[in-house]
Structures are given as C-alpha cells and as structure tokens.
C-alpha positions in Angstrom: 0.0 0.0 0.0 2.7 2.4 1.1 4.8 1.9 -2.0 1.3 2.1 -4.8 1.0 5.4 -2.4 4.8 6.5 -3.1 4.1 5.7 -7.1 1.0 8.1 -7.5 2.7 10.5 -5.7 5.9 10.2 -8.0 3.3 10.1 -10.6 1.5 13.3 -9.6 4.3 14.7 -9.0 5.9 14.1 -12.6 2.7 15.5 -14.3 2.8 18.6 -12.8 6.0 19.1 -13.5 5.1 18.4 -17.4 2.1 20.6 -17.1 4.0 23.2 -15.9 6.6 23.6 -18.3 4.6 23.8 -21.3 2.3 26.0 -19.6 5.1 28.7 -19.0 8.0 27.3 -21.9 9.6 29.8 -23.3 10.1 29.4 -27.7 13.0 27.5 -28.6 16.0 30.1 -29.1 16.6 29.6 -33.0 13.2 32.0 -33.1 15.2 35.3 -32.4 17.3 35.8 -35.2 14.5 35.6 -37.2 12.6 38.1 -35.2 12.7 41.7 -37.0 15.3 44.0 -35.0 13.4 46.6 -33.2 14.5 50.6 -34.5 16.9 52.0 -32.9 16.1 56.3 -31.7 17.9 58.2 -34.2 20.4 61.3 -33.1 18.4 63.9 -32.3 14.7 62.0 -31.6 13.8 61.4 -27.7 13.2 58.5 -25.8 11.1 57.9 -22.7 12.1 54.6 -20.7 9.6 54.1 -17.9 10.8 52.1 -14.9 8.1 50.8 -12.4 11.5 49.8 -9.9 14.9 50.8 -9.6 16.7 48.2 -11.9 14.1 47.8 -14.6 15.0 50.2 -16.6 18.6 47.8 -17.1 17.0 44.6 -16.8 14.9 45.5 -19.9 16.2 48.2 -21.8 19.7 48.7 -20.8 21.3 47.5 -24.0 18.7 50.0 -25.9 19.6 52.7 -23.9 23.4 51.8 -24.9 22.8 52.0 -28.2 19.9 54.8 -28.9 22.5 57.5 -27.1 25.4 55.8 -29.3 23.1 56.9 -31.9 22.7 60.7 -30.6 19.4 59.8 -29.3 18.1 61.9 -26.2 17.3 58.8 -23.4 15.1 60.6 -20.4 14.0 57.8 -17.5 11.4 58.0 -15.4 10.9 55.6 -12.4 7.5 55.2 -11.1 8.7 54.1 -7.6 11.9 54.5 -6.1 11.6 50.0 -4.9 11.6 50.7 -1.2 9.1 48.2 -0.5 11.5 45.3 -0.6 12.0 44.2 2.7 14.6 42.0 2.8 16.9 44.6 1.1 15.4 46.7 4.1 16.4 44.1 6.5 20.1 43.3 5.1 21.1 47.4 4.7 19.9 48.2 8.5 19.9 45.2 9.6 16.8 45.2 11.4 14.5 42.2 11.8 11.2 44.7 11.6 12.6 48.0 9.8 10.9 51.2 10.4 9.6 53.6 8.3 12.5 55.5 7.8 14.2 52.7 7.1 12.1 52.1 3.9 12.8 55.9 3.0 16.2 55.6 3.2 16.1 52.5 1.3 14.3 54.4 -1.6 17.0 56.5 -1.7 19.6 54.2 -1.8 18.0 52.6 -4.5 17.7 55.9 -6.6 21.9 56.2 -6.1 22.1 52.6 -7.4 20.0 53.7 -10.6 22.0 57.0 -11.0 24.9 54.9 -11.2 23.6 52.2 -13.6 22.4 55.1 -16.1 25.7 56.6 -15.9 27.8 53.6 -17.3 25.1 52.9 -20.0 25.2 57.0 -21.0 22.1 58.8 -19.1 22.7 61.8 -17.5 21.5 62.5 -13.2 19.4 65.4 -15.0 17.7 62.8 -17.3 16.4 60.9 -14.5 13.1 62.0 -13.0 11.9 60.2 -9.9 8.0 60.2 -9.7 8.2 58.9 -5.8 4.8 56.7 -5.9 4.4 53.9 -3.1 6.5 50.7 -4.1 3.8 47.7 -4.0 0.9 50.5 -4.4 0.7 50.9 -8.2 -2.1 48.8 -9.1 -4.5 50.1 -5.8 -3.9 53.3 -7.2 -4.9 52.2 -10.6 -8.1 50.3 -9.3 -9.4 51.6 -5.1 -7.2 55.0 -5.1 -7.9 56.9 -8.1 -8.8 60.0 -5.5 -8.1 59.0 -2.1 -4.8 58.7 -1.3 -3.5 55.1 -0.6 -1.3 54.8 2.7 1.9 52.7 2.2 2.3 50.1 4.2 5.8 50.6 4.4 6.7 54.3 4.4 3.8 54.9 6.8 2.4 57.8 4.5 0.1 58.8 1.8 2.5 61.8 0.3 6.0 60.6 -1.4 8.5 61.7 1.6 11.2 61.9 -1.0 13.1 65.6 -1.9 13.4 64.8 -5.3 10.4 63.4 -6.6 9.0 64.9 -9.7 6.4 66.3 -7.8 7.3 67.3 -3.7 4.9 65.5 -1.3 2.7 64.6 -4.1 -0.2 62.5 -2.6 -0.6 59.2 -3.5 -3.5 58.6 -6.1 -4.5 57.2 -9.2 -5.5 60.7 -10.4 -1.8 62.1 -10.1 0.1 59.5 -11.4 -1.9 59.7 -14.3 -1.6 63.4 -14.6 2.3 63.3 -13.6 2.9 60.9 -16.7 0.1 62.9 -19.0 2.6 65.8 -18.2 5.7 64.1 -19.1 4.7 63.2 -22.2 3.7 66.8 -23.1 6.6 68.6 -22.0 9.0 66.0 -23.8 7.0 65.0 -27.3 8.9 61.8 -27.5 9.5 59.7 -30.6 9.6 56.2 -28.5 8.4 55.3 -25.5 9.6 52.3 -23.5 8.1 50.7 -20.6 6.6 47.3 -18.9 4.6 44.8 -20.0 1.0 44.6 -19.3 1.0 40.8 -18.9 4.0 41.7 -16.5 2.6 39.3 -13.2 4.3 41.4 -11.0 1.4 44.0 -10.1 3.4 47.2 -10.2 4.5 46.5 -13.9 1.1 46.0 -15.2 -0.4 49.0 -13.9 1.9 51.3 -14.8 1.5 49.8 -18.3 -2.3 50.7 -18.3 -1.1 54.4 -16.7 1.1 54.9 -19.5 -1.1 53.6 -22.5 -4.3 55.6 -21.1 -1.8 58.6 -21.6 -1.2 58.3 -24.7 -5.1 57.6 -25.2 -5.5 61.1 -23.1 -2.8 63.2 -24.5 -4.1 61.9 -28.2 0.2 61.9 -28.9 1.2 58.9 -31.5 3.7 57.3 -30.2 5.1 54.2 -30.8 5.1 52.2 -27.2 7.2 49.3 -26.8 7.0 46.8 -23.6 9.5 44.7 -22.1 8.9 41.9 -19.7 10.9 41.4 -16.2 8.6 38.8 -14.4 7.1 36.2 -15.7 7.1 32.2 -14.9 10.2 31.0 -15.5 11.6 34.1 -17.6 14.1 34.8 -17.9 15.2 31.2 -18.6 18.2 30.1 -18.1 18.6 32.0 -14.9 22.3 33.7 -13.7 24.6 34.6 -16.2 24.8 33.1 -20.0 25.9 35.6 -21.9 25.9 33.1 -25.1 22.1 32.2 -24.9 19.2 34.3 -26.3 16.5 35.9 -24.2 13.4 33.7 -25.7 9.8 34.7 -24.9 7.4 33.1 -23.0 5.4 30.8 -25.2 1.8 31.6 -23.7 2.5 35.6 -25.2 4.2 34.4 -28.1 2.6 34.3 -31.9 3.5 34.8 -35.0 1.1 38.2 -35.0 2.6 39.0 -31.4 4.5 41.8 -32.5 8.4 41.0 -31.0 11.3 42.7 -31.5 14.9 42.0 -30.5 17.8 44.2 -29.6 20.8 43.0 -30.6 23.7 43.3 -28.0 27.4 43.2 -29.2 30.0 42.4 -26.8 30.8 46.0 -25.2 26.9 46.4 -24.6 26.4 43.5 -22.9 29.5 44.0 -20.8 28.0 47.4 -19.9 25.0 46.1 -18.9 26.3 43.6 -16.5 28.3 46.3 -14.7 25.3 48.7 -14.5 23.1 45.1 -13.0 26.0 45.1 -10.7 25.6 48.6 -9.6 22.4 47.7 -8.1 24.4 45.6 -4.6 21.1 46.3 -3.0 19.2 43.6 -5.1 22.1 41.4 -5.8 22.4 40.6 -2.2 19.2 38.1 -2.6 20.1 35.2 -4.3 16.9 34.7 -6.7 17.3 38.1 -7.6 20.5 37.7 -8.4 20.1 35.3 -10.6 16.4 36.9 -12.3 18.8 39.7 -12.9 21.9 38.5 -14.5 19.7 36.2 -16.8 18.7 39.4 -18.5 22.2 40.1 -19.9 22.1 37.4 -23.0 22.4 37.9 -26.7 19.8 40.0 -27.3 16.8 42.2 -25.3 13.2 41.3 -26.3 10.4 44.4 -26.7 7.3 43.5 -27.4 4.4 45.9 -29.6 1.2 44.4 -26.1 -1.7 44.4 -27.1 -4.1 46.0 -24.6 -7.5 45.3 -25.9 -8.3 42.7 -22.9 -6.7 44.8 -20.5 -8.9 48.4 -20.6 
C-alpha cells in the first residue's frame, strides 16, 4: 500500500511538473534571429524609458539605452517608484529584523543612487532621471481603489512621497496624479519612442503602470510608438544567472506569429555594460533569486514587445 501510495505520488508529481513547463516554456532560441530588430532612436529623436522599480530600466532596456545615445538619441527615465518596499533589502542594509519607516525611506533613496549609477555607465545623464516617488507595491491600488483617495503605504507609513526629489514634492498618492504626472511628461517632452513594462507583466506594479502609460497616450491623443519589455514572468528569464551566449526567448503563452516581438541586438561591449550597471544595483544582488532573475537578462539580445491591450482596458 505504502509503495502504490509513493508511485502516485511520483506520478503526480511528474505530471505537474510536465504541465508546468509547457504552460510557461519559453520558444526554442533559434526564433530570435528571425525576429525583426526593433528601431533604434535616431540622433536627435527622444526616448522615454519608464521604470516601475529601480533596476528595470537595465534589466529591460539597458542595451537599448546603450545603443539609442550611441546613436545621438536623447534617453530621459522616469521611475514610477523608487523600490523601497523590498523588505529583505530593508532588512540586510539596517539590519533590522522589523525596519521602520525611515528605514524604507532611506532604502528608496539608496536605490535611486544605485539607478544614477547604472544610467551613468550605459550614457544617461543624473538630469535625465526623474523620480515620480509613488508607493512601491501600491501601483495597481492606485490604478483600481485610489484613483482620488490617497493610498497609505504600508511601508513608508504615509500617503504623500517623503522623498526631496520626486517629480512632484509630497505629491499624494492617487491614481489621479500619477496619471496626470505621466500625461505631463509626455507633453513637455513629445517623445519619438516610448519604452516601458509589460501589461502581462505578473508582478502588479508592472502592469499597472502599463495601463497608466497607454491611457496617456489615449488622453494626451500623442502617436507614439510604445514598446513593452517583460521582467517577471514564470520562468523568464530562462536560463537563470549569467549566459551571456544564450538568447532571451519569450514566454510561449504571449508568443505568436502576429505577437509583434522585436529583438535588440547586444554586441559584446553592450552587454559588458549592462552587467556592470546590473552590478551597480548591490542592493538587489544581495538576494540570491534576484540575483540570478537579474543577470539572466544580460544574454544575446533584449526582447520588446508591440502588447496588445485590448483585454486589459
């Protein structure tokens, strides 16, 4: 009895694991050279990368951002939050069991030095940087239960961004003003490109400030092309840690034919300067799984991806 118990369990066990991988496969890698290669920003056109976290604007465009300034493009980022809801980077900088408030501030700003650093190696000027200061972990409440009243982070202890340099001083945190902060952006800088997460992103904070970004451009009535990279997804990016010989391969479940992909290419030198701005962020590399999420982005190529957001309104 014990061991037919054993064998279904092994069984079960075996079909889930099946299940699972060609639920979240990613396509075979011999795809990506014949996907097209996304355009480049020519010298003089402007580019607007939004960032939902300190980091993402590496992970998922960093080799762009290489290149588009190699080409005399004007890069401008813009991250949504400053990532100082992570509590175990919390925990390992103060090295506090249960940090405080302050703590988490402090953290946001550390994270903001980690991300001026990073630019700087891939080309972006501090001055090109705007910090919007909205609550880490908070972006899709906004989106859905805060469009007017302001949402309370559970980790800063406040409603208003704390931070001295957000776009906007003490800004209160609602739907309503992010969505007016990045309507604004938009208008004062006309961009050519714009850059950003992916609305099938599973990580909340990317997929709402996808929808934020594409209602802009619905608002502002601007027509600009909007491209999406992806940072979380089951198991993407796969292979994990560093392989700087492999291709970064879709997942299969947001992959077709009429999908709209794109690859950037990443020669030698850009990939090199991408892992040394990943490496700036010391914060995030202290975790292990992060570590390794974030070195599997430096491959062959980036991936950006023309969403669709018809199912997503």
């Amino acid at each position: 009895m014990i061991l037919f118990l054993i064998i279904i369990f092994c069984v079960a066990g075996l079909s889930s694991a099946v299940l699972y991988y060609f639920k979240y496969r990613t396509i075979p890698e011999f795809i990506i050279p014949l996907l097209p290669e996304a355009d480049l920003a020519k010298k003089g056109e402007t580019v607007l990368v939004f960032a939902p976290h300190s980091d993402d604007e590496v992970l998922g465009a960093g080799g762009y951002i290489r290149k588009s300034i190699q080409n005399g493009a004007n890069v401008k980022v813009i991250l949504i939050t400053n990532g100082d809801g992570h509590r175990f980077t919390s925990i390992e900088e103060f090295k506090k069991l249960y940090p405080k408030a302050e703590d988490y501030i402090q953290s946001g700003y550390l994270r903001q030095e980690e991300s001026e650093k990073a630019l700087a190696i891939l080309g972006v000027k501090a001055e090109d940087i705007i910090f919007l200061g909205y609550p880490d972990h908070g972006i899709k409440e906004l989106l859905e239960s805060h469009w007017q009243t302001p949402y309370t982070s559970p980790y800063l202890k406040q409603s208003t961004s704390p931070y001295n340099n957000s776009y906007h001083p003490h800004v209160a945190f609602t739907g309503e003003n992010l969505q007016q902060d990045i309507d604004s952006i938009l208008k004062t800088y006309q961009p050519n490109l714009i850059i950003g997460p992916h609305p099938q992103d599973i990580h909340p904070d990317h997929s709402a400030s996808a929808l934020f970004i594409h209602r802009a451009l619905e608002k502002t009535g601007l027509k600009i092309e909007f491209y999406s990279y992806l940072v979380h997804f089951p198991r993407f990016p796969y292979p994990k840690n560093s392989h700087q010989d492999r291709f970064l391969t879709p997942p299969a479940r947001l992959f077709t034919l009429s999908s709209n992909w794109f690859k950037v290419g990443l020669d030698d030198d850009t990939k090199n300067l991408k892992e040394r701005a990943v490496f700036e962020y010391r914060s995030q590399l202290k975790s292990p799984f992060l570590k390794g999420l974030m070195l599997g982005f430096v491959k062959q190529n980036e991936l950006l991806s023309k969403a669709d957001f018809s199912n997503l309104k």
